[in-house]
C-alpha positions, 0 to 999 in steps of 0.5 A, a space after each residue: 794205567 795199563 797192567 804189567 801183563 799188557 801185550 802190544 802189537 804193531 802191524 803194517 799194510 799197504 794196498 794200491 790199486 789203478 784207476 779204471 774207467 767205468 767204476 765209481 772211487 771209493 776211498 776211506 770209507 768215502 764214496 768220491 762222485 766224478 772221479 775215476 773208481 779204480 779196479 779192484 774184486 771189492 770197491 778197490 777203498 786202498 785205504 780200508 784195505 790197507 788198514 785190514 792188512 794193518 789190524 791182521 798184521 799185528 794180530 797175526 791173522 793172514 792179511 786182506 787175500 787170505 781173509 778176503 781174497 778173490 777165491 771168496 765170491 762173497 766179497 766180490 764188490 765188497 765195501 771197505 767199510 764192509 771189510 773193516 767191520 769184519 776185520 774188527 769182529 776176527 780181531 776182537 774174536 782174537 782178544 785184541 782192542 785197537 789202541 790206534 790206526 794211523 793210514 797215508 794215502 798216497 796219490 794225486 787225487 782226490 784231494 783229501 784235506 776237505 773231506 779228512 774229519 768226515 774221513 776219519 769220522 766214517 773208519 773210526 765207526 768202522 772200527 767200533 770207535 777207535 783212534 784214526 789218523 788219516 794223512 795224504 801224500 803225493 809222490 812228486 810225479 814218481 811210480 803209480 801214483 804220480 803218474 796219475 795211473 792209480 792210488 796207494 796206501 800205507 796204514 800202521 795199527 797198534 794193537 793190545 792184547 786183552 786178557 
């Protein structure tokens, strides 16, 4: 049971990205083979991305530009699994623990649901173990991700204060 001192935080994040020809699709932490890669400073893993923005959301420490931005060559090409493992090392530096991680991700392709538990499996480790649900939705032909010409995410994190 948690204590009375316990504090919560919630965040959101959203990354998209087009597709570009040439670049090999990286998506939750997955490596896609034939598929377009999308264009991006780091492999372009909206997921990933829109899971950082979520964790730094809630833990009030900028979002993925501030901490990784184009600015910082160091992170050019850069994995999301990469990005995630940092995001976790600032967040834990803060006093925070992930009690969970839910992302959706938005576009119609890849298909997901065979590749879901390797999906959650692979951002789970990423993020020392904690809670991942990972969902996935098309936009029946409207915007970026309907038309075909990229991929989104939407990620939402619960954090909790430790201390």
């Amino acid at each position: 049971m948690l204590g009375t001192s316990s504090e919560f935080r919630t965040g959101v994040g959203v990354d998209s990205h087009a597709f570009e020809d040439g670049r090999e699709l990286w998506l939750a932490g997955l490596h896609w083979p034939n598929e377009t890669g999308v264009a991006g400073h780091s492999d372009g893993d909206v997921a990933a991305h829109a899971i950082c923005d979520a964790l730094f959301a809630a833990a009030q420490l900028g979002d993925l530009g501030t901490n990784f931005g184009t600015d910082k060559p160091e992170y050019a090409g850069a994995s999301g699994i990469t990005l995630l493992k940092e995001t976790m090392q600032k967040i834990t530096a803060a006093g925070y623990v992930i009690s969970n991680v839910t992302v959706q991700i938005i576009g119609n392709r890849p298909k997901l649901a065979g590749r879901r538990s390797e999906a959650i499996s692979t951002l789970s480790a990423a993020l020392g173990g904690a809670n991942v649900s990972v969902l996935a939705t098309t936009t029946d032909g409207m915007g970026l991700t309907g038309e075909g010409r990229g991929i989104a995410a939407i990620a939402s994190a619960l954090l909790i204060k430790q201390g």
